[in-house]
N, C-alpha and C positions, 0 to 999 in steps of 0.2 A: 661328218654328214649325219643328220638325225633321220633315224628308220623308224616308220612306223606301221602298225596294225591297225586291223579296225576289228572291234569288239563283234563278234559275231550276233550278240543277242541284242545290243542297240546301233549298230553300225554306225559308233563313235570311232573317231582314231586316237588309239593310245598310243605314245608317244616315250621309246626309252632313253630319248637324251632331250633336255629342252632349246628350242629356238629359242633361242636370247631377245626375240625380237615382240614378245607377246609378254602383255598383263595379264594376270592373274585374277582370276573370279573366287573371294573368296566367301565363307558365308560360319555361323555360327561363333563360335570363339575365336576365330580368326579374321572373323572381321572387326575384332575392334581394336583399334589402330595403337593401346597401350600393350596389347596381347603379342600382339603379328609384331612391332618395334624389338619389343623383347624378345620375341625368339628370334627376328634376325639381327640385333644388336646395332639397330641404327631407325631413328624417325622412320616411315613411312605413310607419304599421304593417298588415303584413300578414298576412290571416288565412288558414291550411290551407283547401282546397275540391278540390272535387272535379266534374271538368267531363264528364258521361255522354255518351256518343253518337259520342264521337270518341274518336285516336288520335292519339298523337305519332309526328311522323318528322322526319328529318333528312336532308335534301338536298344531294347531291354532297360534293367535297371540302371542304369551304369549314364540314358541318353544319349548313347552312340549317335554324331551329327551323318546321315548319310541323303543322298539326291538319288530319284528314283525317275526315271525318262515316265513323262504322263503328258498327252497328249491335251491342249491347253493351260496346262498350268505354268506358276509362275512364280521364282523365288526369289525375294530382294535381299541383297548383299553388296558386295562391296568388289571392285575392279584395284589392284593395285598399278603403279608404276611400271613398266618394265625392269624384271628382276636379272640380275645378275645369277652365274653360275654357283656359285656360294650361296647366296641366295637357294635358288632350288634345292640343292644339299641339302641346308636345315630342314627346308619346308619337306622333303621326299623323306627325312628321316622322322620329323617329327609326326608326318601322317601314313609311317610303317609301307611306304613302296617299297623296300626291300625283301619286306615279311611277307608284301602279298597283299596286304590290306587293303590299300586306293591303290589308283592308276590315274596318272596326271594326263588328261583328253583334253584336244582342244573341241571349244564349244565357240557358239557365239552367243555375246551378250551386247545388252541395249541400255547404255550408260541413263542414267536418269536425268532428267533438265533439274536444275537447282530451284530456278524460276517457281516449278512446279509443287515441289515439294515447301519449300516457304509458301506459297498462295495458299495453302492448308491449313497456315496458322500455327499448329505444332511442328511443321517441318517431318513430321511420319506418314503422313500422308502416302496416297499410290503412287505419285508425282506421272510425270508421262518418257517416252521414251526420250531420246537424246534427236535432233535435230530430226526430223523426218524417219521418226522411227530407227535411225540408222545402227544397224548391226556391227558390232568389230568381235573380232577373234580375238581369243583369249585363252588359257587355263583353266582347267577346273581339277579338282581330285574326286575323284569317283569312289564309291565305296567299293569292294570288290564281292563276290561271291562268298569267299573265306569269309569278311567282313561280316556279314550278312548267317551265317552261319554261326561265328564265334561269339556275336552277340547280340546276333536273333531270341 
């Protein structure tokens, strides 16, 4: 059974075992699909999303990828698959949940229509949310405090 908290200063629930049953929101070098394949050693397709409520930023010299809860904003990245338990390993290892660093919360994100994103031209575009705006639950990794700290 997975037990979870909820982060006292954004009242996210972090989460110490993963539901098997939730994609992954991912964003920065992990979202790109030759990155994330390699570290979990097999294809994965990645779908456009859109993660409300937060912000991207990048910490110190080094560019530490981390998301910051801000009221309107808006960060485009990328929803995976449903991952397997293997799966989360790597990825909890690779983004130091053990050390303390992130903390894998669920969030909700708003897949982006394809449609939208081609009628741009570039396909970079804002594109719009996914069918009637419609929200799904997902993963995210959160920066942690220590994070924020160590390479603040």
């Amino acid at each position: 059974m997975t037990r979870s908290t909820s982060d006292s200063r954004t009242g996210i629930a972090v989460y110490e075992t993963p539901v098997l049953s939730l994609p992954l929101f991912v964003y920065g070098k992990l979202a790109q699909e030759e990155f994330i394949a390699n570290l979990l050693g097999r294809p994965i397709e990645l779908i456009e999303a859109d993660l409300v409520g937060f912000r991207s930023e990048q910490l110190g010299e080094i560019r530490f990828p981390l998301l910051l809860p801000e009221e309107g904003a808006r960060v485009r990245g990328t929803i995976t698959p449903v991952l397997d338990a293997a799966d989360y390993e790597r990825l909890d290892a690779y983004g130091g949940v053990g050390e303390g660093l992130y903390v894998r919360c669920e969030v909700e994100v708003q897949p982006v229509s394809r449609a939208s994103t081609e009628a741009d031209g570039d396909g970079g575009g804002e594109g719009a949310a996914g069918p009637g705006g419609l929200a799904l639950p997902a993963y995210v990794y959160l920066a942690s405090g220590k994070t924020r700290q160590r390479f603040g």
